[in-house]
C-alpha positions as CSV (number, residue, x, y, z in Angstrom):
1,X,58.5,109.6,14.2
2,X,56.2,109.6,17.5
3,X,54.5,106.6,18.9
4,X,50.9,108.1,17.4
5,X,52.5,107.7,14.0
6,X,53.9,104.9,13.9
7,X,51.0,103.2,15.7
8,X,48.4,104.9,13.1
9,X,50.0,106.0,10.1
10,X,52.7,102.9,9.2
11,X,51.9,99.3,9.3
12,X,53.8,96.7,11.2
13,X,53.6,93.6,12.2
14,X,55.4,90.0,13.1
15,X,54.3,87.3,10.5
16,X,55.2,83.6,11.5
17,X,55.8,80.6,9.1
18,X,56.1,77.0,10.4
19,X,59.0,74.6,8.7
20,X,56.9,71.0,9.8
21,X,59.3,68.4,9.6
22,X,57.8,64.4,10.1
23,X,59.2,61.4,8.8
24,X,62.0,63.3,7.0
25,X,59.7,65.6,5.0
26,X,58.6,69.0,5.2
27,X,55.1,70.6,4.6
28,X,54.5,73.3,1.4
29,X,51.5,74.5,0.6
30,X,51.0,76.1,-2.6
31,X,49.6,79.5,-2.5
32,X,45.8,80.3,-4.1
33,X,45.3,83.7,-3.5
34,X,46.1,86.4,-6.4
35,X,45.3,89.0,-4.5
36,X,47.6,88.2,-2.1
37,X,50.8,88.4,-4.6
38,X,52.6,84.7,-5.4
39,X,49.8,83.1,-6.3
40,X,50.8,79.6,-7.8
41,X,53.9,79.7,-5.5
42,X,54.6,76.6,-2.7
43,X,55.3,78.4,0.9
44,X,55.3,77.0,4.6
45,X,51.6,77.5,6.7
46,X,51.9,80.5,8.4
47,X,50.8,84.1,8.9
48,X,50.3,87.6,11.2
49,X,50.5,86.8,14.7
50,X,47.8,88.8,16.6
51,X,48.4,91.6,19.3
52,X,48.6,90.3,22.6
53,X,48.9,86.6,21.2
54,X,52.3,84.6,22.1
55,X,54.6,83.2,19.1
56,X,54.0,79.7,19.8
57,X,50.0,79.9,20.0
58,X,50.2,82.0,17.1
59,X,51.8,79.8,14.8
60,X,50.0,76.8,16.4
61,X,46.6,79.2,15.4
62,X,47.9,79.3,11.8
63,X,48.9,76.1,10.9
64,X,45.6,74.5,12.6
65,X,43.8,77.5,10.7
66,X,45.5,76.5,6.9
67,X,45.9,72.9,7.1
68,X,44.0,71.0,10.5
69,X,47.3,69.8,12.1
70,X,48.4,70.4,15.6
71,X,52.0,71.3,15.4
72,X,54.3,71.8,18.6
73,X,56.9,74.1,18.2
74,X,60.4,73.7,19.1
75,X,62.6,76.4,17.9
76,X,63.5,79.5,15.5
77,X,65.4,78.4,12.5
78,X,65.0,82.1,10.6
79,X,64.5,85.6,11.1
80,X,63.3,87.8,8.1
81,X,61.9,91.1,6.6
82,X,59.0,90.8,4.6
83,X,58.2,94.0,3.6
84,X,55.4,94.3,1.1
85,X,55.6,98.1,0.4
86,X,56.7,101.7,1.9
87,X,54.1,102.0,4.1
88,X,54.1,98.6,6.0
89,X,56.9,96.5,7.8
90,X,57.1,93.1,8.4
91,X,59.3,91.3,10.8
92,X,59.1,87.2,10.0
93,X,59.9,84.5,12.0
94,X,60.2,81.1,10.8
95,X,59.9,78.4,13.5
96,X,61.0,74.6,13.7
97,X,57.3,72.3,14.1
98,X,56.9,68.9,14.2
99,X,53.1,67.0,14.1
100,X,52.0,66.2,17.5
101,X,50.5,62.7,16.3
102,X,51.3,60.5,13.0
103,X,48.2,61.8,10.8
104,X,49.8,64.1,8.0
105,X,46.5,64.5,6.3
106,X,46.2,68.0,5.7
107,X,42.7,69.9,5.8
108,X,43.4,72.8,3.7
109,X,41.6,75.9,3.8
110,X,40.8,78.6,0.9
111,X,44.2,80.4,0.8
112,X,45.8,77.2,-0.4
113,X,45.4,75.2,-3.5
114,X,47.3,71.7,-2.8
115,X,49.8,70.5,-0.3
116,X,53.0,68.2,-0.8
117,X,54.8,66.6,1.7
118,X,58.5,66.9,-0.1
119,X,61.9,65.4,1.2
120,X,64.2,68.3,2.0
121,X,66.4,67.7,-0.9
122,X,63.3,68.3,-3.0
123,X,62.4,72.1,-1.7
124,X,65.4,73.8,-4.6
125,X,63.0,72.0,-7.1
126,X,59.7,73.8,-6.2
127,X,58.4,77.2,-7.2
128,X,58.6,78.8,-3.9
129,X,57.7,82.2,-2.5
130,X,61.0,84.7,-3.1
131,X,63.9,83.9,-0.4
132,X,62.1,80.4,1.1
133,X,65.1,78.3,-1.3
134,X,67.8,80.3,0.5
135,X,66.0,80.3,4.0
136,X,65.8,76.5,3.6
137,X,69.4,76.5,2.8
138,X,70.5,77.9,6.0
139,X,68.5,75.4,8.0
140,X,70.4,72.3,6.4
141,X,73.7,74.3,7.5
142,X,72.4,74.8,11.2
143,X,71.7,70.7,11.3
């Protein structure tokens, strides 16, 4: 495959989700859009980071975006694929965050129905987007 291809002919790009810890919680936002696919499922703010953009303004753009909080970021916890079909690839990044002030109210915007600050523990219990349960898993390890 030559560069002209796989610029014009396959999708790809890096999507970025935000794991916001504060005050031993984490932020889920449950998921509105049918269109998108799992609607009615809880899932960390996030999305496509734009060309030319850096990670950490690009997560910081789609958490303010989804919910009104200013985040700073302070690591990776995950790296995953998130291929929606044949013709496009999707690279994920998940990123440690924490609130930059004390206000958790969240602002939501129209991709998101509700959002729940939950206890750690509490994430197994929740219908979350496929692989977030065992993603979440391997951050308790890497404590």
């Amino acid at each position: 495959m030559n560069e002209a291809q796989t610029q014009n002919e396959v999708g790809f790009g890096i999507a970025l989700r935000a794991a916001i810890f504060h005050q031993g919680k984490i932020l889920l936002l449950l998921r509105s859009r049918p269109s998108k696919g799992e609607y009615g499922f809880w899932e960390l703010p996030g999305g496509r980071m734009n060309l030319g953009e850096c990670y950490e303004d690009a997560v910081k753009r789609e958490v303010f975006e989804e919910t009104g909080l200013k985040i700073s970021v302070l690591r990776p916890l995950n790296v995953f694929d998130a291929r929606r079909d044949i013709d496009t690839q999707v690279v994920g990044i998940t990123f440690l965050c924490v609130l930059e002030s004390e206000d958790m109210k969240v602002l939501l915007s129209d991709e998101h129905l509700d959002s729940e600050w939950v206890s750690f523990d509490c994430i197994g219990t929740k219908k979350v987007i496929p692989g977030l349960h065992k993603e979440a898993a391997l951050w308790k390890i890497g404590d």
